[in-house]
ROMAR-268964 format. One record per atom (N, C-alpha, C): residue in one letter; residue number from 1; atom name; x negated, y negated, z. Coordinates in nm, 2 decimals. Each point is the difference from the previous one (the first is absolute). Last residue first. Example, Ala and Ser with C-alpha at 12.3 -4.5 7.8 and 13.67 -1.06 7.14 Angstrom:
BEGIN
{res=S | n=2 | atom=N | u=-1.28 | v=0.22 | w=0.71};
{res=S | n=2 | atom=CA | u=-0.09 | v=-0.11 | w=0.00};
{res=S | n=2 | atom=C | u=0.08 | v=-0.11 | w=0.08};
{res=A | n=1 | atom=N | u=-0.03 | v=0.57 | w=-0.01};
{res=A | n=1 | atom=CA | u=0.09 | v=-0.12 | w=0.00};
{res=A | n=1 | atom=C | u=-0.09 | v=-0.12 | w=0.00};
//
This chain:
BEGIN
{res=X | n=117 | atom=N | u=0.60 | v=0.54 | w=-0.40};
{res=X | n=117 | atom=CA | u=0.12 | v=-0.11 | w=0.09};
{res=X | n=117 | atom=C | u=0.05 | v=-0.04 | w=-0.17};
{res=X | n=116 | atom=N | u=-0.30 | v=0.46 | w=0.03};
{res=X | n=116 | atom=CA | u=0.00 | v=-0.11 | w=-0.07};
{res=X | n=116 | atom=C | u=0.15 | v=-0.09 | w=0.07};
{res=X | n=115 | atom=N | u=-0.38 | v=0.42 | w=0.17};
{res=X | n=115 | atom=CA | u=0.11 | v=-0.09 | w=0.03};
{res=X | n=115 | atom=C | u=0.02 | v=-0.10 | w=-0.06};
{res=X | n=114 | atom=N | u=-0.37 | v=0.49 | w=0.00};
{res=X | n=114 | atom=CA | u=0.04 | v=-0.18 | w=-0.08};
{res=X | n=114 | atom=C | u=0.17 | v=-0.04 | w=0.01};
{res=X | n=113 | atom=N | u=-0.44 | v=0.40 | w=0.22};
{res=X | n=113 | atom=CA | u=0.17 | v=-0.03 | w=-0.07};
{res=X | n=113 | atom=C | u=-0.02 | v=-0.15 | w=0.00};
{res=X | n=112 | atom=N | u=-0.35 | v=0.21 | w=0.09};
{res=X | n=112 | atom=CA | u=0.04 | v=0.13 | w=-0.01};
{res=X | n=112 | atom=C | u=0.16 | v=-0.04 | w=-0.07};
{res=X | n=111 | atom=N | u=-0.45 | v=-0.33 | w=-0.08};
{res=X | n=111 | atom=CA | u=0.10 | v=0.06 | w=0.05};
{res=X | n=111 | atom=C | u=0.10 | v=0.15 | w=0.02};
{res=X | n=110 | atom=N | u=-0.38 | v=-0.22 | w=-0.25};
{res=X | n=110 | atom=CA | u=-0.06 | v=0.02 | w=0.11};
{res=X | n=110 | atom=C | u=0.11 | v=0.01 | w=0.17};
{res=X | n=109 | atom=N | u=0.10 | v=-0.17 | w=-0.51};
{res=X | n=109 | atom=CA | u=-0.03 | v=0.15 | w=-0.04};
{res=X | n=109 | atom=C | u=-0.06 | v=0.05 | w=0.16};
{res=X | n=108 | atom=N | u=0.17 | v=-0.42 | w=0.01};
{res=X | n=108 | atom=CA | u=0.07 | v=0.09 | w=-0.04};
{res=X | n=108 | atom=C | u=-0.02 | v=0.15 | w=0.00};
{res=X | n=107 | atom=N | u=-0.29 | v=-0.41 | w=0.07};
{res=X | n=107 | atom=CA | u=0.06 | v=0.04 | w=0.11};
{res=X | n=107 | atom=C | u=0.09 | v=0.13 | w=-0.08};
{res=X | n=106 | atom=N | u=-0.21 | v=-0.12 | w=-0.32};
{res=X | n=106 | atom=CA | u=-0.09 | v=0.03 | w=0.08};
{res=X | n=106 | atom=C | u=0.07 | v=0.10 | w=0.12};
{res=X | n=105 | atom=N | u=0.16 | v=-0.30 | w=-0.32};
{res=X | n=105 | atom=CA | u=0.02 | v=0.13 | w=-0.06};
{res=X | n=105 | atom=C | u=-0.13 | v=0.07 | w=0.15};
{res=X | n=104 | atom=N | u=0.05 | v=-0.45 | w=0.04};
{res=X | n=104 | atom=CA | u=0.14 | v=0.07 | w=0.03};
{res=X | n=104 | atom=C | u=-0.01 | v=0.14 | w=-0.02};
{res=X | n=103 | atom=N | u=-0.36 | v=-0.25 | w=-0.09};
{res=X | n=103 | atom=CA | u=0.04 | v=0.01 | w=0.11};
{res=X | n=103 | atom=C | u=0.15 | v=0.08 | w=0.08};
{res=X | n=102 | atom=N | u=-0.11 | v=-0.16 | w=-0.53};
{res=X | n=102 | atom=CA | u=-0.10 | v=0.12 | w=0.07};
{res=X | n=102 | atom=C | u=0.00 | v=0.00 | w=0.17};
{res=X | n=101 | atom=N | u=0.20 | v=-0.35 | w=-0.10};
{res=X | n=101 | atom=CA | u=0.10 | v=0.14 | w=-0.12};
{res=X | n=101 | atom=C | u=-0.13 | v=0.09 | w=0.08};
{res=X | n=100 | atom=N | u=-0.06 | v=-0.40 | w=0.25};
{res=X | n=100 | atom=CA | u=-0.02 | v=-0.01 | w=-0.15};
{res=X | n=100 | atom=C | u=0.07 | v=0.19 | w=-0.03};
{res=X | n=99 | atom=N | u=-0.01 | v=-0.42 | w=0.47};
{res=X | n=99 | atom=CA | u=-0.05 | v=0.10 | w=-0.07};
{res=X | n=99 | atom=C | u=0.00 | v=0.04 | w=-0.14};
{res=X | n=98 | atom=N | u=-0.04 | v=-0.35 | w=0.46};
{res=X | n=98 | atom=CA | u=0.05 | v=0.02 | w=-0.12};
{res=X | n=98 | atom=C | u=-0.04 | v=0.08 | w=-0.06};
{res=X | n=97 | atom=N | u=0.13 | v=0.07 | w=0.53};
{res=X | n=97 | atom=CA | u=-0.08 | v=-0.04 | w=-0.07};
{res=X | n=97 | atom=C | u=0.04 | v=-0.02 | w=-0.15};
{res=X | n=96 | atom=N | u=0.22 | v=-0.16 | w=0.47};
{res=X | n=96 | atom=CA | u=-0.01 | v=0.16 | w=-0.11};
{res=X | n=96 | atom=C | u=-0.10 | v=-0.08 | w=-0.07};
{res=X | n=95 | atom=N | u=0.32 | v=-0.39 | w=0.17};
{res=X | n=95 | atom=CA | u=-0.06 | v=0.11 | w=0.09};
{res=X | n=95 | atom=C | u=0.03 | v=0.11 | w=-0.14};
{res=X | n=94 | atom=N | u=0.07 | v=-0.45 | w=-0.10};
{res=X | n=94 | atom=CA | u=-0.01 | v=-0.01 | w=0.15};
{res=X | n=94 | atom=C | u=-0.04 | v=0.10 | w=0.08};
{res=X | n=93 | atom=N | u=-0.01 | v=-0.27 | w=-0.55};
{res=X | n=93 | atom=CA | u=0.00 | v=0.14 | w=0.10};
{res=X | n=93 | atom=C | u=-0.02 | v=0.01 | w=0.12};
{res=X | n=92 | atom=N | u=0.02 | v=-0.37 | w=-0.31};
{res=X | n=92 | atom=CA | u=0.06 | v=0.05 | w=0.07};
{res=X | n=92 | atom=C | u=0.02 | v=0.08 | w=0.10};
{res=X | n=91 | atom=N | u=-0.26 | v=-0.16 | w=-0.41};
{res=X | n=91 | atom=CA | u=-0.05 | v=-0.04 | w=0.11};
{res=X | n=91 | atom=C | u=0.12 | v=0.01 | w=0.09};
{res=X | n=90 | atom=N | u=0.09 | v=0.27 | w=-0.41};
{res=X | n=90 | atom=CA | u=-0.15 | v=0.01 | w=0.09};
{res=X | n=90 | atom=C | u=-0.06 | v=-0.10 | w=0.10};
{res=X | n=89 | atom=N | u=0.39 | v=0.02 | w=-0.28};
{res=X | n=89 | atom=CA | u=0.03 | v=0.02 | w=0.14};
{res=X | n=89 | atom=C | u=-0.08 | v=0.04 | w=0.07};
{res=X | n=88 | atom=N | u=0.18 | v=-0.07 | w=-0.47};
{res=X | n=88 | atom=CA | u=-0.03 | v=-0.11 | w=0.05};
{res=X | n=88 | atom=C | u=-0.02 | v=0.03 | w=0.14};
{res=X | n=87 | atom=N | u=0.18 | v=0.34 | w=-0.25};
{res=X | n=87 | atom=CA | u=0.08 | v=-0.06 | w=0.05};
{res=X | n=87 | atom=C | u=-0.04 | v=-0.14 | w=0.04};
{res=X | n=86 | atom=N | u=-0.28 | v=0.32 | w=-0.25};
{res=X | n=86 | atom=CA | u=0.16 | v=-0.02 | w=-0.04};
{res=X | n=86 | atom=C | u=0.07 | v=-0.12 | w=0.06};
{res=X | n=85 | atom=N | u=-0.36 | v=0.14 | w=0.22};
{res=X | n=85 | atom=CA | u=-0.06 | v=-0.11 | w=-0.15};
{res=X | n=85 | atom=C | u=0.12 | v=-0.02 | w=-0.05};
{res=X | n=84 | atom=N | u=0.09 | v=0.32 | w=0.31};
{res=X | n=84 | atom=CA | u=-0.09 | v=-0.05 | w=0.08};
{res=X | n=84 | atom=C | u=-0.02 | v=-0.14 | w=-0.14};
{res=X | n=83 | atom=N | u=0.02 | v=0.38 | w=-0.13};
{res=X | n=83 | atom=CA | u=0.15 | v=-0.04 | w=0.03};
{res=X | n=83 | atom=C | u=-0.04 | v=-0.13 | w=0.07};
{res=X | n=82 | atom=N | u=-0.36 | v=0.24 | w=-0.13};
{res=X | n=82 | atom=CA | u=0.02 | v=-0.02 | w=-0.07};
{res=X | n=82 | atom=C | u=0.15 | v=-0.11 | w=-0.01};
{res=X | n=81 | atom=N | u=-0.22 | v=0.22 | w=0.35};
{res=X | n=81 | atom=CA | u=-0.06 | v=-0.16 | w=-0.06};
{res=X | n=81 | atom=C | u=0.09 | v=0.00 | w=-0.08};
{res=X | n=80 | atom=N | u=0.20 | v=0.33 | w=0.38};
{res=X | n=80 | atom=CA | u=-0.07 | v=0.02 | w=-0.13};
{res=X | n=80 | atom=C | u=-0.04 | v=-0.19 | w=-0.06};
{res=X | n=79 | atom=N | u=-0.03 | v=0.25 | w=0.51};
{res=X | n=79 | atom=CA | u=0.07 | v=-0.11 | w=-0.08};
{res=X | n=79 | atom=C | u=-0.10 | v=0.00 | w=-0.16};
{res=X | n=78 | atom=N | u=0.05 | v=0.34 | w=0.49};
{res=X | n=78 | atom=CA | u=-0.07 | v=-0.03 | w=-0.13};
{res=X | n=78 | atom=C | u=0.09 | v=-0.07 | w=-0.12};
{res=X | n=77 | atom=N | u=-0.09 | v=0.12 | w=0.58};
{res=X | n=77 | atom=CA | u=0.10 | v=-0.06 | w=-0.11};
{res=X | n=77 | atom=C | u=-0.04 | v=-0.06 | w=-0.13};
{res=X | n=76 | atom=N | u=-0.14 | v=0.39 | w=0.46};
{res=X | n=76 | atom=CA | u=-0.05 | v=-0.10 | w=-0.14};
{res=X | n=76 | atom=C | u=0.14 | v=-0.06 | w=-0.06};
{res=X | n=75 | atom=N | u=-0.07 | v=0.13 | w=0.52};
{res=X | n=75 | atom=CA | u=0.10 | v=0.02 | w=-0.12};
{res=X | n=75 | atom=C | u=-0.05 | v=-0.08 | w=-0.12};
{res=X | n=74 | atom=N | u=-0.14 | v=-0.05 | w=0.50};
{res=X | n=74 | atom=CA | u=-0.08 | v=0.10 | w=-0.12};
{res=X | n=74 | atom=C | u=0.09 | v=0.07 | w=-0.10};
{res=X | n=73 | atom=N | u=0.21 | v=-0.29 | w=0.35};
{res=X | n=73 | atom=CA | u=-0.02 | v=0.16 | w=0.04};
{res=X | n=73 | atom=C | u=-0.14 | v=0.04 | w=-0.08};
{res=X | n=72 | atom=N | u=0.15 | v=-0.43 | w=-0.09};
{res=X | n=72 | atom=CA | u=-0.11 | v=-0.01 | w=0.06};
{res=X | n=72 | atom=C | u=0.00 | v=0.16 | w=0.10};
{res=X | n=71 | atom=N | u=0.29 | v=-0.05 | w=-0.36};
{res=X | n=71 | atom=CA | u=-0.16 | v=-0.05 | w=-0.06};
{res=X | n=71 | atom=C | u=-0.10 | v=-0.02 | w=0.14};
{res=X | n=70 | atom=N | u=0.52 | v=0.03 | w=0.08};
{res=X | n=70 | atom=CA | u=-0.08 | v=0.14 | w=-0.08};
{res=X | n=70 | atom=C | u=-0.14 | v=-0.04 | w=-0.03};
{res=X | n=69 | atom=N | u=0.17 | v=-0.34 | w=0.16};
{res=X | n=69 | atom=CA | u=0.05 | v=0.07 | w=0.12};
{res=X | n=69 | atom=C | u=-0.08 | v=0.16 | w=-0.09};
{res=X | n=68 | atom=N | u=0.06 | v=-0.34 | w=-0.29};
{res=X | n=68 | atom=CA | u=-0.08 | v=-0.07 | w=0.07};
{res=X | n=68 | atom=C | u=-0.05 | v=0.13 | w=0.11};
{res=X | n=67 | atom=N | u=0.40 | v=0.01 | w=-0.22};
{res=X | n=67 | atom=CA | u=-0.13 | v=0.08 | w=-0.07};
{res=X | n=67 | atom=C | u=-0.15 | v=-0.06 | w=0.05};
{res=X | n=66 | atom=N | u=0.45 | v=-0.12 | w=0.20};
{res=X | n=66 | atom=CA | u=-0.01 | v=0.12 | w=-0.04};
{res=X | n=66 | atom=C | u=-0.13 | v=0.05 | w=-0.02};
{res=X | n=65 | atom=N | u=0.09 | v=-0.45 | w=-0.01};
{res=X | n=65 | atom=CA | u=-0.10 | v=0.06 | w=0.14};
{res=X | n=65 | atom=C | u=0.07 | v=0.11 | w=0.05};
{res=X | n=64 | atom=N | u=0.16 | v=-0.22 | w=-0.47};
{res=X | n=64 | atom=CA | u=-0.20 | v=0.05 | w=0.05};
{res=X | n=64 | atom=C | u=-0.02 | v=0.01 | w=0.12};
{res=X | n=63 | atom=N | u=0.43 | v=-0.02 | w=-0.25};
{res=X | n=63 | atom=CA | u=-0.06 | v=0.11 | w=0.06};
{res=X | n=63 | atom=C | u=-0.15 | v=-0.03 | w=0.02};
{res=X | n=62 | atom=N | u=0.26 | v=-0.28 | w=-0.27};
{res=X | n=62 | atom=CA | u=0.13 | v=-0.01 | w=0.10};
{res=X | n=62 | atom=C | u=-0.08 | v=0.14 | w=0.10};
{res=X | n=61 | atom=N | u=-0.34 | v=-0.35 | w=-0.30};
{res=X | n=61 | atom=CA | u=0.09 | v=0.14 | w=0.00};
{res=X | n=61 | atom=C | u=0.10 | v=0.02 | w=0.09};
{res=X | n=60 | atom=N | u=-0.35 | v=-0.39 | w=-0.10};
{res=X | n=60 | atom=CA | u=0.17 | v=0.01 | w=0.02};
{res=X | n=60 | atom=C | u=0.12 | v=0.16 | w=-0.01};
{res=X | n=59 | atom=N | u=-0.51 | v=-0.05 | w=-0.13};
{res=X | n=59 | atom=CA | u=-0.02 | v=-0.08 | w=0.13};
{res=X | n=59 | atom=C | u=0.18 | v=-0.06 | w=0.03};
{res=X | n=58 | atom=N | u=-0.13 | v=0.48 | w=-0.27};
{res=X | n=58 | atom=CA | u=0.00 | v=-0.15 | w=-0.03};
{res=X | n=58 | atom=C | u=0.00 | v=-0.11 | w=0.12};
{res=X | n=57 | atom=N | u=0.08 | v=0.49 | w=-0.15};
{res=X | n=57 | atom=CA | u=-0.14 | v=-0.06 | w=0.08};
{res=X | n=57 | atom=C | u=-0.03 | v=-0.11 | w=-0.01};
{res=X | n=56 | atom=N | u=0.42 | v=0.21 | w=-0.21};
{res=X | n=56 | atom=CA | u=0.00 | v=0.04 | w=0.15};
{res=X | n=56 | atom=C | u=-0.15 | v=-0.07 | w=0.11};
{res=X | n=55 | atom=N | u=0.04 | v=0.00 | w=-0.49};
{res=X | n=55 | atom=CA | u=0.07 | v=-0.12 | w=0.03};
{res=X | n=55 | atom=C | u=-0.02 | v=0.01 | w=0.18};
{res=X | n=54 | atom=N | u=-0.06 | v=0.36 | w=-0.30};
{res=X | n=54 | atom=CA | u=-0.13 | v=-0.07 | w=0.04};
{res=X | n=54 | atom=C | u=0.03 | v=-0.14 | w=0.09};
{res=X | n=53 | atom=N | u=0.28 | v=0.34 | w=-0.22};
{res=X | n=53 | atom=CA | u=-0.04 | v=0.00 | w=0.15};
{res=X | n=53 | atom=C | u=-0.09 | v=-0.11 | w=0.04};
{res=X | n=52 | atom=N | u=0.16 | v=0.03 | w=-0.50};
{res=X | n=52 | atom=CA | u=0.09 | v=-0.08 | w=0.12};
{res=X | n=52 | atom=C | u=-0.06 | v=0.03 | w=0.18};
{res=X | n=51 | atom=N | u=-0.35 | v=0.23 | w=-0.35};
{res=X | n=51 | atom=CA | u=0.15 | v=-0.02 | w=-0.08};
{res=X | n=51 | atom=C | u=0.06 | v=-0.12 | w=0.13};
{res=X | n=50 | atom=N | u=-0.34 | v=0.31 | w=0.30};
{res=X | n=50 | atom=CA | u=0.05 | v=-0.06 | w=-0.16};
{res=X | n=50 | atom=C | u=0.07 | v=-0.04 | w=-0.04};
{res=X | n=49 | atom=N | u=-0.23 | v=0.26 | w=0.43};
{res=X | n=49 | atom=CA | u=0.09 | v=-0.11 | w=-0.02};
{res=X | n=49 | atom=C | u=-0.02 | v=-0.07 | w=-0.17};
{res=X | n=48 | atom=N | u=-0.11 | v=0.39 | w=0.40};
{res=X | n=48 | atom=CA | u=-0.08 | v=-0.04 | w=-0.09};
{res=X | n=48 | atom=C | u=0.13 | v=-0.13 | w=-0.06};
{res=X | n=47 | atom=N | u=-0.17 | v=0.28 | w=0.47};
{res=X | n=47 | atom=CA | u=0.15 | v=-0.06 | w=-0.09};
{res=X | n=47 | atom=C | u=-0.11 | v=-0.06 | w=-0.09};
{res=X | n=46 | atom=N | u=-0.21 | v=0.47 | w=0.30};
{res=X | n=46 | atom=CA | u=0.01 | v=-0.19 | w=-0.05};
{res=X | n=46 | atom=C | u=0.15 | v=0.00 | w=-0.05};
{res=X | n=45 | atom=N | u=-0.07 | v=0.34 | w=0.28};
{res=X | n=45 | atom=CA | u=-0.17 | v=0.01 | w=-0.03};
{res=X | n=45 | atom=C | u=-0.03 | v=-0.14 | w=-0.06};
{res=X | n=44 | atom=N | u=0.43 | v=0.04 | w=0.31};
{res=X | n=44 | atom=CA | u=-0.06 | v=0.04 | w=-0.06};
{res=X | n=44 | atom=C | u=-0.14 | v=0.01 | w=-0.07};
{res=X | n=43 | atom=N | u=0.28 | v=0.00 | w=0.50};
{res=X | n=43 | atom=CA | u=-0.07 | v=-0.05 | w=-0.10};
{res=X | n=43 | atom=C | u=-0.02 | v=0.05 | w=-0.13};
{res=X | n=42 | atom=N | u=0.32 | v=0.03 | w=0.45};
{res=X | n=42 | atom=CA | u=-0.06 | v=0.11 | w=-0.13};
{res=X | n=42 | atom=C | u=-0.02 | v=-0.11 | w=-0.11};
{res=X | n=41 | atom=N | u=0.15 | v=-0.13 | w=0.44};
{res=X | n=41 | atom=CA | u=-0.16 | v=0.07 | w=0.00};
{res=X | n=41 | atom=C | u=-0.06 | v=0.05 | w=-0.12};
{res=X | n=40 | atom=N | u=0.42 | v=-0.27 | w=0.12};
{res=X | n=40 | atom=CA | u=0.02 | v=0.17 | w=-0.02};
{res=X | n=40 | atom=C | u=-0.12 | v=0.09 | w=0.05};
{res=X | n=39 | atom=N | u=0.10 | v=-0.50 | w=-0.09};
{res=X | n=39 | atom=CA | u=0.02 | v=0.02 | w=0.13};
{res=X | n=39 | atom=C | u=-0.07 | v=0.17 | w=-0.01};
{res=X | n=38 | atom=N | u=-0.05 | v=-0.17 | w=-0.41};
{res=X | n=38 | atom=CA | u=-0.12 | v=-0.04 | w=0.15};
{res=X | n=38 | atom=C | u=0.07 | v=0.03 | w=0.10};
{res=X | n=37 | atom=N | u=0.33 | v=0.04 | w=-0.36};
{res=X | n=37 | atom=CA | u=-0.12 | v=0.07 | w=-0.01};
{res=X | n=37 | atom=C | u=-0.18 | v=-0.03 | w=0.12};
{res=X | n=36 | atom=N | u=0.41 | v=-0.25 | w=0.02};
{res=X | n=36 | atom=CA | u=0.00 | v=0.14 | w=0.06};
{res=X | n=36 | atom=C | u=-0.07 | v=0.07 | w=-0.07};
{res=X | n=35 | atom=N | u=-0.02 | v=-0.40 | w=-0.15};
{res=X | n=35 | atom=CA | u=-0.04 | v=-0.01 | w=0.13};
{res=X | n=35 | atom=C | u=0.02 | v=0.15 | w=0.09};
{res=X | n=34 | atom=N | u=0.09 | v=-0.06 | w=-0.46};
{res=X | n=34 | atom=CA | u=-0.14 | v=0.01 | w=0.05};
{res=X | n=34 | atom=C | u=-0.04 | v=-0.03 | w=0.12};
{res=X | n=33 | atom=N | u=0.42 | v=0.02 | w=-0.17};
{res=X | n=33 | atom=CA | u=-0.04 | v=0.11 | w=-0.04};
{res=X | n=33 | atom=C | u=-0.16 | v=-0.01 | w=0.08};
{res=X | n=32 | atom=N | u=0.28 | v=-0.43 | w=0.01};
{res=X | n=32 | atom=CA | u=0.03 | v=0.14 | w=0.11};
{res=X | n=32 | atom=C | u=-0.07 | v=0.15 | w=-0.09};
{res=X | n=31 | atom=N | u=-0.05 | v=-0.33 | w=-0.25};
{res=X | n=31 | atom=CA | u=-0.09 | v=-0.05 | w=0.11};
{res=X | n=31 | atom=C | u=0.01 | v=0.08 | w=0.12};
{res=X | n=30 | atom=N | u=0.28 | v=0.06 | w=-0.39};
{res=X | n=30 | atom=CA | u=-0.14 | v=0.06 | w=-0.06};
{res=X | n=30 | atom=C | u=-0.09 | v=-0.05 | w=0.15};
{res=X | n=29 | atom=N | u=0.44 | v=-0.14 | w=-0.04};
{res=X | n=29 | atom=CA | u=-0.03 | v=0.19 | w=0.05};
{res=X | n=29 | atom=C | u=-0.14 | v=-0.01 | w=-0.01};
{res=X | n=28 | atom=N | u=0.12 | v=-0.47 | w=-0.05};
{res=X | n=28 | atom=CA | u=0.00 | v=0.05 | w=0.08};
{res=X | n=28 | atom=C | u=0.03 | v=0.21 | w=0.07};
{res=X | n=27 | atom=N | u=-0.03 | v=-0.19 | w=-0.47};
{res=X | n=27 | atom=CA | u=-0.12 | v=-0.06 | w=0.06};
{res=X | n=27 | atom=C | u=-0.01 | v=0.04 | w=0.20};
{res=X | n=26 | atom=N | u=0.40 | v=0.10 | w=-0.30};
{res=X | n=26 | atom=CA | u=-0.09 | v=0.06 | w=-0.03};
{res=X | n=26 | atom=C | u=-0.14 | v=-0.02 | w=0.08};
{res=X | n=25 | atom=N | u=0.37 | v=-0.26 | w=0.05};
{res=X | n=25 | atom=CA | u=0.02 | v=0.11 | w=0.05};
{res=X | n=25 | atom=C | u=-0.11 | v=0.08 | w=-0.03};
{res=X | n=24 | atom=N | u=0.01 | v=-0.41 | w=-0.20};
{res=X | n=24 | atom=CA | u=-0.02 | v=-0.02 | w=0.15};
{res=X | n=24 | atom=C | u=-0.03 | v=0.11 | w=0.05};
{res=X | n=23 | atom=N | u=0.14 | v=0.05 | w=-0.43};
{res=X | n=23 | atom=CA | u=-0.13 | v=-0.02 | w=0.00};
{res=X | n=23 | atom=C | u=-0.04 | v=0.01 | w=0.17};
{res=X | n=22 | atom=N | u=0.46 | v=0.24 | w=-0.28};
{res=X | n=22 | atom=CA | u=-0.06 | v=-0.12 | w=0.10};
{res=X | n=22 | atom=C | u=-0.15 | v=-0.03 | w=0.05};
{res=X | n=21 | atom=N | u=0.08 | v=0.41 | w=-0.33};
{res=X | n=21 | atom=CA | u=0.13 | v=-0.07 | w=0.05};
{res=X | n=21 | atom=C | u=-0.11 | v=-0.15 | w=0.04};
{res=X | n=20 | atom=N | u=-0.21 | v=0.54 | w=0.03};
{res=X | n=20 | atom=CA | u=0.04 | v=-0.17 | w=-0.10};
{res=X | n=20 | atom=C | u=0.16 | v=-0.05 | w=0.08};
{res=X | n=19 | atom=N | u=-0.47 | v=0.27 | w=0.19};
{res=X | n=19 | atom=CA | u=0.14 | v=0.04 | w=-0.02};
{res=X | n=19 | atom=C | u=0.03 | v=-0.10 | w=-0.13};
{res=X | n=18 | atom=N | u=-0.37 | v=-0.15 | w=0.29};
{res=X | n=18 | atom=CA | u=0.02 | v=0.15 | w=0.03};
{res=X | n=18 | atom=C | u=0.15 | v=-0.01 | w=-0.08};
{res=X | n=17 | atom=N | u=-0.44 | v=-0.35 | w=-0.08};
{res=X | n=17 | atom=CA | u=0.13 | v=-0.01 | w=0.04};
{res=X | n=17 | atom=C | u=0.01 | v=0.14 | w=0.04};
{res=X | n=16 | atom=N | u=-0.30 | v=-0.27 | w=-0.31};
{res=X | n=16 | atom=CA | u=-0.02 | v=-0.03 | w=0.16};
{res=X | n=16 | atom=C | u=0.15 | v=-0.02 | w=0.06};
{res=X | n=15 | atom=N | u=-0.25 | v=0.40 | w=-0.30};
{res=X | n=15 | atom=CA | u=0.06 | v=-0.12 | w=-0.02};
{res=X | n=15 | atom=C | u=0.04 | v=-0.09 | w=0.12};
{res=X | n=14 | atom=N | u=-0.30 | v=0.41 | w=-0.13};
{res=X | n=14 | atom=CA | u=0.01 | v=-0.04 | w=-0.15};
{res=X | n=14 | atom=C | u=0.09 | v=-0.11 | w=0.05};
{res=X | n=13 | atom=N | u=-0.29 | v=0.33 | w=0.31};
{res=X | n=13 | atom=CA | u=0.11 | v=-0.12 | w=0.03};
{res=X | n=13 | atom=C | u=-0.03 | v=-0.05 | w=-0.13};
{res=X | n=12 | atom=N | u=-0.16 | v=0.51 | w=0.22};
{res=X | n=12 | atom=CA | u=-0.01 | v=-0.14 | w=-0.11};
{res=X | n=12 | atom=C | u=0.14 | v=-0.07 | w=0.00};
{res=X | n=11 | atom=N | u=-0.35 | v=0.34 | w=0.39};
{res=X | n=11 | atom=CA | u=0.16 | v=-0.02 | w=0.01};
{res=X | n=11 | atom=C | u=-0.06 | v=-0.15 | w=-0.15};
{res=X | n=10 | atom=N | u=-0.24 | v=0.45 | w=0.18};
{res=X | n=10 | atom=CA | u=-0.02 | v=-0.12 | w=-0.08};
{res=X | n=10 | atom=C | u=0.16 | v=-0.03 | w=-0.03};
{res=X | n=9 | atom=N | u=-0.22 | v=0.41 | w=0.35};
{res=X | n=9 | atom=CA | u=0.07 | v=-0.04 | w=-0.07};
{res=X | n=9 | atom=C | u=0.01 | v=-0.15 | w=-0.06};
{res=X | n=8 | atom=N | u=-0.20 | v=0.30 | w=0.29};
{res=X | n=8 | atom=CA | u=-0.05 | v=0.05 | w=-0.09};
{res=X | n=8 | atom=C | u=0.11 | v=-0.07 | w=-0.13};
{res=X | n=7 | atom=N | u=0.07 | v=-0.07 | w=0.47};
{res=X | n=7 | atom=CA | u=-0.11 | v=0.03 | w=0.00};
{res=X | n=7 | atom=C | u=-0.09 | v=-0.02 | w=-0.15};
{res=X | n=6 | atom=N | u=0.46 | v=0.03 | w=0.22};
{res=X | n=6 | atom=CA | u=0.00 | v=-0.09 | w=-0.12};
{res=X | n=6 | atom=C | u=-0.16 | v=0.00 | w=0.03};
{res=X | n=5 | atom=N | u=0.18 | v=0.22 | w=0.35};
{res=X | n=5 | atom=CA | u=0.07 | v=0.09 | w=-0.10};
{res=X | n=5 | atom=C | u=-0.04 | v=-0.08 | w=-0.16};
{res=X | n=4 | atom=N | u=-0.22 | v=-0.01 | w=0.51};
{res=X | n=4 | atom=CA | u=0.08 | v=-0.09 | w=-0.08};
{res=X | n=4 | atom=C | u=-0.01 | v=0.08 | w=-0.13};
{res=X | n=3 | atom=N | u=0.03 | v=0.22 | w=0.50};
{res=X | n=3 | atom=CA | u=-0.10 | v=-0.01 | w=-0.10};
{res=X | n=3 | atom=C | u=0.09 | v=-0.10 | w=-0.17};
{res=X | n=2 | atom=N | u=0.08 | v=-0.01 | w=0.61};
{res=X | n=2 | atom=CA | u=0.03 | v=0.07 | w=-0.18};
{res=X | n=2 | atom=C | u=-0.08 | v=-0.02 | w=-0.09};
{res=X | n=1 | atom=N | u=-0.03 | v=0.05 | w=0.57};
{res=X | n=1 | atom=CA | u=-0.01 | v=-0.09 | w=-0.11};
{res=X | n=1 | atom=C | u=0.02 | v=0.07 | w=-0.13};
//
C-alpha cells in the first residue's frame, strides 16, 4: 500500500472550472480532476473553495458526486460564506462545510503545501 502523497496537502479552488477557454470543458476537467483525485487515494488535508469555486457546491454543480465522493473520504470541504452570500447560494449548498477567511488561512498555514486549481 502507498502512502498518500497529498496528506499534508490543502488543494484551493478560486473557480468553477480548470484551465480557461470553454466553460462546459472546464467544468467537466475540474470533475474528472476530482474524481481521480479520490480514485488515487491521495487525499488531501482539505479543498477550500472561494471567489467562483464556491459555485462548485451548489446543489447543480457539474462535480458534486466528485466532492460528495471526497467529503465522505473525510475530506473537509471548506466553503467560503462570504462568497457563498455573494453569490445568493447559501440555501444551496449541497455538500462541505460553510466556512469564513480565518478558516482558510488556517487550513493553509496547517499545510505542508498549498495547490491553488
Amino acid at each position: 500500500m502507498s502512502s498518500n502523497a497529498y496528506a499534508n496537502t490543502v488543494i484551493v479552488v478560486g473557480n468553477d472550472g480548470l484551465g480557461h477557454g470553454d466553460d462546459t470543458l472546464r467544468r467537466k476537467v475540474i470533475g474528472t480532476y476530482f474524481r481521480t483525485l479520490f480514485e488515487s487515494g491521495n487525499l488531501p488535508r482539505a479543498i477550500l473553495f472561494y471567489t467562483r469555486g464556491v459555485l462548485l457546491s451548489a446543489d447543480d454543480s457539474p462535480c458534486l458526486a466528485e466532492l460528495k465522493a471526497l467529503s465522505d473520504a473525510g475530506v473537509p470541504l471548506i466553503i467560503c460564506r462570504t462568497c457563498l452570500e455573494y453569490f445568493n447560494l447559501m440555501d444551496r449548498v449541497a455538500v462541505g462545510e460553510i466556512g469564513n477567511m480565518l478558516n482558510v488561512i488556517e487550513a493553509q498555514g496547517a499545510a505542508e503545501k498549498v495547490i491553488t486549481l
